[in-house]
C-alpha positions as CSV (number, residue, x, y, z in Angstrom):
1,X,128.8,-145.8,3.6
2,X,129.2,-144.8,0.1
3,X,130.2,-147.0,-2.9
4,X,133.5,-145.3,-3.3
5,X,133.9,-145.9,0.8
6,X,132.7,-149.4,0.4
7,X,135.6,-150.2,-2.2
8,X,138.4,-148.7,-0.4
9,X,137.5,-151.2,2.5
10,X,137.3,-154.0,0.3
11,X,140.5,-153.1,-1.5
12,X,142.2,-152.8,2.2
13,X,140.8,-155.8,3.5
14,X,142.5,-157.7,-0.1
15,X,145.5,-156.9,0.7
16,X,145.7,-157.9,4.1
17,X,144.4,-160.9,3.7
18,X,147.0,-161.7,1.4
19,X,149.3,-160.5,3.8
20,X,148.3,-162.8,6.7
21,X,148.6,-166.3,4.2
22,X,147.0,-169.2,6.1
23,X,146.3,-167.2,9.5
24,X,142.7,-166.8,10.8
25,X,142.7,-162.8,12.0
26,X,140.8,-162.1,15.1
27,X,140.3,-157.9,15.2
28,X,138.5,-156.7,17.7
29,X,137.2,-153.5,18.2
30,X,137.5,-150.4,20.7
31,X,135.1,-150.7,23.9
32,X,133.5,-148.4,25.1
33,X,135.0,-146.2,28.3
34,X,133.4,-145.0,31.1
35,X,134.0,-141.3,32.7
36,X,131.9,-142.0,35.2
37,X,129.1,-143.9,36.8
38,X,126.5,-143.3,34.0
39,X,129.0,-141.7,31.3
40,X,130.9,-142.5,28.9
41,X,133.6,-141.1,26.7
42,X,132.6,-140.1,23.6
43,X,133.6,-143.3,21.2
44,X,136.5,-143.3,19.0
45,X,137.5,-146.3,17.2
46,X,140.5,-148.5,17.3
47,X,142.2,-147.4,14.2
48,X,143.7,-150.6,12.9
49,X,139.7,-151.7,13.2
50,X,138.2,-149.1,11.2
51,X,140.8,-149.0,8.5
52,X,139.5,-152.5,7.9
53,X,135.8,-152.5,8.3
54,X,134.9,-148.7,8.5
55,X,132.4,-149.9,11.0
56,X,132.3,-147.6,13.9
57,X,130.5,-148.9,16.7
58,X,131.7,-150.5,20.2
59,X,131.9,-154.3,21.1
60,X,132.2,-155.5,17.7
61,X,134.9,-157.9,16.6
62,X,136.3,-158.5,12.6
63,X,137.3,-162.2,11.8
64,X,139.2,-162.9,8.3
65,X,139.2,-166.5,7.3
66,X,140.5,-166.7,3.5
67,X,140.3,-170.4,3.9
68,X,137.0,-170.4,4.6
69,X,134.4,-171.4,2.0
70,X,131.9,-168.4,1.9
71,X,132.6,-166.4,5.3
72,X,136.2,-165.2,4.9
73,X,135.0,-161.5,6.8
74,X,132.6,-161.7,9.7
75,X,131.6,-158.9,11.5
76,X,130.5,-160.1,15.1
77,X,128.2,-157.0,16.6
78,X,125.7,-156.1,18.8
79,X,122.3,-156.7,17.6
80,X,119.7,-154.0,17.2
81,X,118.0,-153.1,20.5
82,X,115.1,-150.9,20.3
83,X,115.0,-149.6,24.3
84,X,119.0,-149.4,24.0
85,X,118.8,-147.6,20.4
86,X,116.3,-144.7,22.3
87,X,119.0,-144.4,24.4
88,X,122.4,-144.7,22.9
89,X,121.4,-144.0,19.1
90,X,121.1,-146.5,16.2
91,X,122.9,-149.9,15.8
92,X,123.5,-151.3,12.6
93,X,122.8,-154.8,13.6
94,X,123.7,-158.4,12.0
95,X,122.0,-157.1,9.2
96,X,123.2,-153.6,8.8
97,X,126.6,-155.2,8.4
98,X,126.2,-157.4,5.9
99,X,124.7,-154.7,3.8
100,X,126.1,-151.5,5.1
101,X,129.6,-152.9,5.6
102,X,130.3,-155.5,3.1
103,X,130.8,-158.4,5.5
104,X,130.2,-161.5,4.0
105,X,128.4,-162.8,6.7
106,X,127.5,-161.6,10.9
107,X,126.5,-162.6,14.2
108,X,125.8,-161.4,17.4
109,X,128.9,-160.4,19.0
110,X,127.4,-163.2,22.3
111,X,128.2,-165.6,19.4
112,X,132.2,-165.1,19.2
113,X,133.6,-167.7,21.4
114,X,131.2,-170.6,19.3
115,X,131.8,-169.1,15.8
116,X,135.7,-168.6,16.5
117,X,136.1,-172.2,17.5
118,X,134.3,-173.3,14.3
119,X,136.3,-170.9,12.2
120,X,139.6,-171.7,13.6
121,X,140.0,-175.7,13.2
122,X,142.7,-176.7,10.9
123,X,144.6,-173.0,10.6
124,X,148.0,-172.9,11.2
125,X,148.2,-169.7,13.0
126,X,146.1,-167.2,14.6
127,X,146.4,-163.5,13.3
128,X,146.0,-161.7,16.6
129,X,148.1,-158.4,18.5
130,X,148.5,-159.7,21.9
131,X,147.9,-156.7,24.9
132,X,144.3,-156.9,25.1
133,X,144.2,-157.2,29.0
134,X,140.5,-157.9,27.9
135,X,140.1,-159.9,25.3
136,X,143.6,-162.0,25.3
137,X,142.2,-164.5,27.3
138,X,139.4,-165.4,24.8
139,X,142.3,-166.2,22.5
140,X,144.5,-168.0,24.5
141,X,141.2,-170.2,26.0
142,X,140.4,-170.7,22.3
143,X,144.0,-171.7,21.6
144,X,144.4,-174.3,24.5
145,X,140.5,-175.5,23.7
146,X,142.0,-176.6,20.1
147,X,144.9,-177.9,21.4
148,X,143.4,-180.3,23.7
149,X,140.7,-181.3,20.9
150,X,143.4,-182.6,18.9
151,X,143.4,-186.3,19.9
152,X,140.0,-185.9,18.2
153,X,141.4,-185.4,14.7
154,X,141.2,-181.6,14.7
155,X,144.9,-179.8,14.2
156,X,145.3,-176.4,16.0
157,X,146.9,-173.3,15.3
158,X,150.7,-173.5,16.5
159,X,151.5,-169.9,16.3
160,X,150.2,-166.4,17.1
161,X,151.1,-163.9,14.7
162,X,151.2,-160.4,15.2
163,X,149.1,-158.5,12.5
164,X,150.8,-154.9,13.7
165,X,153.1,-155.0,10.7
166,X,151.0,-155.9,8.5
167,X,148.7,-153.3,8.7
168,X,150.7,-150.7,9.9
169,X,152.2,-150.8,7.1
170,X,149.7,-150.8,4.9
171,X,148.6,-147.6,7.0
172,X,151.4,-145.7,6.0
173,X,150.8,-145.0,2.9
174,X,147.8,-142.4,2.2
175,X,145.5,-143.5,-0.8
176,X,143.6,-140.6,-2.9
177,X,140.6,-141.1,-0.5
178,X,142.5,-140.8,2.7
179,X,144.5,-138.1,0.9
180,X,141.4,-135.7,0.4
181,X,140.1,-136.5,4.3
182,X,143.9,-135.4,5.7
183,X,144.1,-132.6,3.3
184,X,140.2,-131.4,4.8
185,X,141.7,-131.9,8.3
186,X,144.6,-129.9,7.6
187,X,142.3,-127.1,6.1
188,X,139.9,-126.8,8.9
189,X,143.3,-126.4,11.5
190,X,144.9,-124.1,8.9
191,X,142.1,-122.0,9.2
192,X,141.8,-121.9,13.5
193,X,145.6,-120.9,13.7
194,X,144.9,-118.1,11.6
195,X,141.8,-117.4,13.6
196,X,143.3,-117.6,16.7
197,X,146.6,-115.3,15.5
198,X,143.4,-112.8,15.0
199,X,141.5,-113.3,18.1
200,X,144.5,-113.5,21.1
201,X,145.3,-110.4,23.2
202,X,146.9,-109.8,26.6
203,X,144.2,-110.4,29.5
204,X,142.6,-113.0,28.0
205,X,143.2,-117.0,29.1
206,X,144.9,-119.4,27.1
207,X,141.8,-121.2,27.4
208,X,139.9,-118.5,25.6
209,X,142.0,-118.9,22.5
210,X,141.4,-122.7,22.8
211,X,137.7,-122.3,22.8
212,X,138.0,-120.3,19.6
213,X,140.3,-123.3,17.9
214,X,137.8,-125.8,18.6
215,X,134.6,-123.7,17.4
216,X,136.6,-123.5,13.8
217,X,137.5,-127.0,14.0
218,X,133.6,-128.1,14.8
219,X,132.4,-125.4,12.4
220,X,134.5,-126.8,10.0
221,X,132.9,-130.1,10.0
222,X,135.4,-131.9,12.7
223,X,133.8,-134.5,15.2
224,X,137.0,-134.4,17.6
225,X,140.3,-133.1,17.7
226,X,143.4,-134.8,16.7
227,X,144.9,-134.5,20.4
228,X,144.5,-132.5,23.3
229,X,145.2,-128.6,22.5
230,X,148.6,-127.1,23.4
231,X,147.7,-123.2,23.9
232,X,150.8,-122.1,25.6
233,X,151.8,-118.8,26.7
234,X,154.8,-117.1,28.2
235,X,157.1,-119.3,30.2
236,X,154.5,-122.5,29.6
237,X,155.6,-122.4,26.1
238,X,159.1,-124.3,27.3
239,X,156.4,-127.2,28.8
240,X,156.8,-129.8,25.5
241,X,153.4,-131.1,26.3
242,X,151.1,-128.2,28.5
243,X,147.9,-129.0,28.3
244,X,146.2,-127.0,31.1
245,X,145.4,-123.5,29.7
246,X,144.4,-121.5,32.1
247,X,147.3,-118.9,32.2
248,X,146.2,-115.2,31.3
249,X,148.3,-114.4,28.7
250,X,150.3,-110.9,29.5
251,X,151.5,-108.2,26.7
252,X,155.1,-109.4,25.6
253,X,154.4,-113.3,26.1
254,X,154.7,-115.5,22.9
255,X,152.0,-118.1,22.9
256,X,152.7,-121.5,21.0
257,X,149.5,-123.6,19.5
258,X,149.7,-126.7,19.2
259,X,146.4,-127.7,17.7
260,X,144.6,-129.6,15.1
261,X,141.6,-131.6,14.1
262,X,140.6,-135.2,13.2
263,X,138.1,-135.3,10.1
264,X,137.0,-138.4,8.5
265,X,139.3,-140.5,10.5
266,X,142.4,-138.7,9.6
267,X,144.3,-136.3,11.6
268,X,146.2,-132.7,11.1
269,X,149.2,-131.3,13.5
270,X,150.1,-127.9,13.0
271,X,151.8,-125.5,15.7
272,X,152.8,-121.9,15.5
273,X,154.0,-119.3,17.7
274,X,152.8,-116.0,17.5
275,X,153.2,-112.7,19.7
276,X,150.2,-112.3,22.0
277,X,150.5,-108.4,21.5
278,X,151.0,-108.8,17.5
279,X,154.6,-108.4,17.8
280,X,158.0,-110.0,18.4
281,X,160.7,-108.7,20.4
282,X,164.4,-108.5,19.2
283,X,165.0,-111.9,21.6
284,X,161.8,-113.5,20.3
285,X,162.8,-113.0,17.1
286,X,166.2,-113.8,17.0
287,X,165.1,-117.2,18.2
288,X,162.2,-117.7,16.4
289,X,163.8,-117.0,12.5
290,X,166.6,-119.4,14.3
291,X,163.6,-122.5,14.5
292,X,162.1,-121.1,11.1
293,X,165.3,-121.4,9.0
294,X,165.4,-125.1,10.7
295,X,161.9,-126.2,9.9
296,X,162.8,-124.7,5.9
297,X,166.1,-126.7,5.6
298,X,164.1,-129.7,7.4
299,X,161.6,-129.6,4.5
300,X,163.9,-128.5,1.8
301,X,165.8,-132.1,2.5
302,X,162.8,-134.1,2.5
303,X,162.2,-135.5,-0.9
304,X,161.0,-139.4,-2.3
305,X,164.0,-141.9,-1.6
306,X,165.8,-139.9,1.0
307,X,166.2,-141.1,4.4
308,X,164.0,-139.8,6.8
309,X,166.8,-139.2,9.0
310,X,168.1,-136.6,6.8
311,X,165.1,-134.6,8.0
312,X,166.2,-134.4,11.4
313,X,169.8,-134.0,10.4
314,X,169.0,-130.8,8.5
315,X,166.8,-128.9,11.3
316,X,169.6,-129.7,14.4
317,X,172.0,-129.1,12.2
318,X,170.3,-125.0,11.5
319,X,169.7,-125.0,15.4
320,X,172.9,-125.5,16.5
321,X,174.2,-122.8,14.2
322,X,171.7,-120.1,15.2
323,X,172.2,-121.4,18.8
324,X,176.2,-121.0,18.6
325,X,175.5,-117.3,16.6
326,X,173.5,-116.5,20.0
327,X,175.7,-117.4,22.1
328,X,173.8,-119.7,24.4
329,X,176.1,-122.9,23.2
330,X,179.5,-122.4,24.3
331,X,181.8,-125.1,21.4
332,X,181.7,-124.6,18.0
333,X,178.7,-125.9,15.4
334,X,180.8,-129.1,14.9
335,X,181.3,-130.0,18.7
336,X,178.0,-129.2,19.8
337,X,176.9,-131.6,16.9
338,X,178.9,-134.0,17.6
339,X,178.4,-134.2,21.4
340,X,174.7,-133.3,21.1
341,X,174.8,-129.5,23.2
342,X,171.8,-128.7,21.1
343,X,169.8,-131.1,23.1
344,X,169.7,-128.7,26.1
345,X,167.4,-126.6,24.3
346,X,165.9,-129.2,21.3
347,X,165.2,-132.5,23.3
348,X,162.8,-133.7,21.0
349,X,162.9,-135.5,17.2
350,X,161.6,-133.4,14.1
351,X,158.4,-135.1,13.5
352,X,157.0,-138.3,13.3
353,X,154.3,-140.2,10.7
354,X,150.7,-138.7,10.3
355,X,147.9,-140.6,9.1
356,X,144.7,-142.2,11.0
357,X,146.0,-140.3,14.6
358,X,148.5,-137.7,15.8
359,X,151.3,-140.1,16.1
360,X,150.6,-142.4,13.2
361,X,151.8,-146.2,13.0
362,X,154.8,-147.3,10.8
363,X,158.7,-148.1,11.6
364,X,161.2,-145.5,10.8
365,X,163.8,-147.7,10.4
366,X,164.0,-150.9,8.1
367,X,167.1,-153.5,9.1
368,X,168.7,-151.0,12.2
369,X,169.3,-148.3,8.6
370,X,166.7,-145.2,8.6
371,X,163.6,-145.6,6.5
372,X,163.9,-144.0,2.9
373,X,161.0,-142.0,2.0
374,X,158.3,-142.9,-0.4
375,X,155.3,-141.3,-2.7
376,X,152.1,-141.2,-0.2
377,X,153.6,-140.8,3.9
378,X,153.3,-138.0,5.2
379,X,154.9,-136.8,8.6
380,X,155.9,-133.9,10.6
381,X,158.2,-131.1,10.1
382,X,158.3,-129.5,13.8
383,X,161.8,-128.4,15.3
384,X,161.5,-126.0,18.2
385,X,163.9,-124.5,21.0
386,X,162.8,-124.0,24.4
387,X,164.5,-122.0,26.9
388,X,163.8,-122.5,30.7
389,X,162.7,-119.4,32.2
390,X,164.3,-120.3,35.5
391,X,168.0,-121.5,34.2
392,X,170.2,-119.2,34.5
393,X,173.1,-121.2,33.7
394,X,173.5,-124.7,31.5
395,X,176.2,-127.7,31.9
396,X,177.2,-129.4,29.0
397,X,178.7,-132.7,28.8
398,X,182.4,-132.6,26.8
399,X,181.8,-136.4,25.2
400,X,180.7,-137.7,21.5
401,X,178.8,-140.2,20.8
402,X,176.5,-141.7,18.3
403,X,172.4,-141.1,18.9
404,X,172.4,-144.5,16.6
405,X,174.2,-146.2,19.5
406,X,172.0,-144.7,21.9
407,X,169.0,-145.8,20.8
408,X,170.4,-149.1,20.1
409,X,171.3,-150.1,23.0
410,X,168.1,-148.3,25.0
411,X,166.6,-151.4,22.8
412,X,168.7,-153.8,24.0
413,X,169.2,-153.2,27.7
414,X,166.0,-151.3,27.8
415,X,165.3,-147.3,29.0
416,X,166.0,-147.5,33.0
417,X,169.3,-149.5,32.4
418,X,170.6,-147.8,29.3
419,X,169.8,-144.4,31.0
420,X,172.1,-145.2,34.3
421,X,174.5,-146.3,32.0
422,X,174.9,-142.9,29.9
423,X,174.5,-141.2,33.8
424,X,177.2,-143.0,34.9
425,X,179.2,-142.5,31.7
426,X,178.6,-138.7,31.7
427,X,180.3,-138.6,35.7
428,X,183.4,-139.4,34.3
429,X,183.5,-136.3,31.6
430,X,184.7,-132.7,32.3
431,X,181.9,-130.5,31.8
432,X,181.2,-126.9,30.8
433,X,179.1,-124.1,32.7
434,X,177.6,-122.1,30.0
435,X,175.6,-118.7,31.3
436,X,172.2,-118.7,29.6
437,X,171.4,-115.1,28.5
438,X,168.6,-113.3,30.2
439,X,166.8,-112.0,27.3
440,X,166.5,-115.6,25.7
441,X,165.1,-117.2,29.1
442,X,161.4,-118.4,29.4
443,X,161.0,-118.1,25.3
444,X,160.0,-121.5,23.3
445,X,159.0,-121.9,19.7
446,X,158.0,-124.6,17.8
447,X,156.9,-124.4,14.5
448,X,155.5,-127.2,12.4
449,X,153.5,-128.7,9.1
450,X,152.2,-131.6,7.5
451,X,154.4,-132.7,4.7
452,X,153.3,-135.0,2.1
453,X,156.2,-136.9,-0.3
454,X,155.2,-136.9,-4.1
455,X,156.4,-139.0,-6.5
456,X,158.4,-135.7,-7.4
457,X,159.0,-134.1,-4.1
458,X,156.8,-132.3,-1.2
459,X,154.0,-131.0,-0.7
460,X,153.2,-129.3,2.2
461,X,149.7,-129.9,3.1
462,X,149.6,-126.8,6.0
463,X,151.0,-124.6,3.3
464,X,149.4,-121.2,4.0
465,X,149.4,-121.1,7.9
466,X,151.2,-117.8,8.4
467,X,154.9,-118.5,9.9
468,X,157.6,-115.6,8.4
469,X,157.8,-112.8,10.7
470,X,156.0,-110.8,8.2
471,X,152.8,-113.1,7.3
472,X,152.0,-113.4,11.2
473,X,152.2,-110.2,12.1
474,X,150.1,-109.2,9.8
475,X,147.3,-111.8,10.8
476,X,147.8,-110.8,14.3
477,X,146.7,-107.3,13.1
478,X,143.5,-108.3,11.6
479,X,140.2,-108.4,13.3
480,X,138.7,-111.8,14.4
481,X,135.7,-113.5,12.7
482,X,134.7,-114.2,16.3
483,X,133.5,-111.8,18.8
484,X,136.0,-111.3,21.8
């Protein structure tokens, strides 16, 4: 770990333990998973872990004390193992972590159960994310073995705080350091979709395009990718999350990618949809400068103290216009908004946060009221439509109502009960049979980027990913780097 690494930690680890007042924080770590018998899966840490110790290794535990004399961080670790290390590869040990990691003192993790009892006498709460199936009973022996001490003289923590917020929170919002790692991770993706718009043609497997993704993104200097690989042709493309890729791809299929790399513990999520044959068709056009206007108005409203609501707003507002234009909704623009019709063919929200992984941390609304955007997030910009290839007609529901309400009360009564409630409200509605037209059926395009808010505006940080008409046609028609 570099100096300049080392500080970021240390500045991180500050301000949460200001955040967590007179709590004791128990973090643990990810284990590790087996695939089988004598294999494991390759070992990714638990975010909220390494944002706070930068330590990457399995079966290793964070405590933070600030009321603690000298050890206010411990790291709790394995210990170096010389048969193990031949093995498995190097440990940093109790030492390694005190000097390595800036931990003010460790221990062998076989020493947690001893060390948290010592550390946790006298604190009023324990700073601790219950769901652990693993580990949650350590913490709620630990709590009771406290408890029942007390008649001894000791006081024991009377609360268990949640340290989700708190961190997630402070994950949010990207420093200059986790700036340049999200901006390389974005770079390296950038550069497989435009590979990829190169190297598909008709006959090959999706899978084949998917190989040559993932050699850019190792190439590139990527350990892993951000998420599994969406490499979607033809009528798979309607599929919001296909992740098989083993269709051959055929001449007149679209294909949508949606791909991206992790690099330095920070993720990228870019899709595109390109022409397997290097070019659109009048239908595939028509629908695909529909989602394009869409993902431009979604950006163009996205902008430091606006809502992130607005976001959304603006793309399914575009949709439903280029939908109605098509002819595939059958009310106007403002009843199909206001009763949702767009939903047949958009089910999905515009984006989401990006930071540590694909689908970062963070609420996106504050007090019930969406979220206004500030300097440093960075989220998604991804509207799509998606056309089943085997509808030939849609129904569509003739009610308003508020997606607000909806979500609230899928909160309150919870998803099974709130959905038969809106079943059983839609029964009582006249409906609509809307014919779906042929040459629109089996097409689905998605198109999205990584937007960062400035103190001044946007930036997009996937700027230069081919997506007009023109710019990927054109990159369809160049040769590949890699050998077919």
């Amino acid at each position: 770990m570099t100096s300049e690494d080392l500080a970021t930690f240390i500045e991180r680890r500050r301000r949460f333990v200001e955040a967590i007042g007179d709590g004791m924080a128990i973090v643990p770590a990810a284990p590790e998973t087996a695939r089988n018998s004598d294999v494991s899966h390759p070992f990714r840490q638990h975010s909220d872990f390494f944002f706070l110790t930068g330590f990457d290794e399995p079966d290793a535990v964070a405590v933070f004390n600030p009321a603690h004399a000298k050890e206010r961080y411990v790291l709790f670790v394995r210990p170096r193992d010389r048969e193990m290390e031949i093995w498995n590869g190097h440990r940093a040990g109790v030492e390694g972590a005190v000097a390595c990691y800036g931990a003010d003192a460790a221990y062998p993790i076989d020493q947690l159960d001893a060390k948290l009892r010592e550390y946790a006498v006298d604190r009023a709460a324990l700073v601790y994310r219950l769901g652990n199936v693993t580990f949650d009973p350590r913490v709620i022996r630990l709590v009771a073995e406290l408890r029942n001490a007390r008649v001894r003289g000791f006081s024991a923590p009377t609360r268990i705080d949640d340290p989700a917020p708190i961190l997630h929170e402070l994950r949010l919002r990207r420093s200059p350091a986790e700036l340049a790692r999200q901006r390389r991770a974005c770079q390296i993706s950038r550069d497989a979709h435009i590979e990829a718009m190169r190297y598909a043609r008709p006959g090959m497997h999706e899978y084949h395009v998917q190989a040559a993704l993932e050699f850019v993104f190792r190439s590139g200097g990527s350990p892993r990718d951000a998420y599994p690989s969406i490499v979607a042709s033809g009528p798979n493309a309607c599929i919001l999350h296909y992740v098989e890729n083993r269709r051959r791809m055929e001449d007149g299929d679209l294909l949508l990618i949606d791909a991206a790399c992790e690099y330095g513990y920070h993720a990228a999520d870019i899709t595109r949809t390109f022409p397997v044959n290097g070019r659109f068709t009048a239908p595939q056009r028509a629908i695909y400068e529909v989602v394009l206007k869409a993902q431009l108005a979604a950006i163009a409203a996205a902008r430091p103290g606006a809502k992130y609501e607005v976001v959304h707003d603006a793309a399914r507002r575009v949709l439903t216009e280029g939908l109605v234009e098509l002819g595939l909704l059958p009310r106007s623009v403002a009843d199909s908004l206001a009763m949702h019709h767009y939903r047949e063919f958009y089910m999905h929200g515009t984006g989401h946060w990006l930071g540590m992984v694909v689908h970062d941390v963070g609420d996106y609304r504050i007090a019930h009221q969406s979220r206004a955007l500030e300097p440093d997030m960075v989220f998604t910009v991804e509207p799509g439509l998606y056309i089943d290839p085997e509808r030939e007609t849609a129904t569509f529901h003739l009610r308003e109502y508020s997606e607000d309400e909806q979500m609230e009360r899928r909160l309150r009564l919870g998803m099974a009960a709130a959905k038969k409630l809106e079943e059983e409200e839609k029964a009582k509605v006249q409906t609509i049979t809307h014919p779906i037209p042929r040459e629109f059926r089996g097409i689905g395009v998605r198109i999205e980027d990584d937007i960062l808010v400035t103190a001044d505006g946007i930036e997009n940080l996937t700027a230069g990913t081919p997506k007009t008409v023109e710019e990927v046609e054109r990159t369809c028609a160049e040769a590949p780097r890699l050998p077919r």
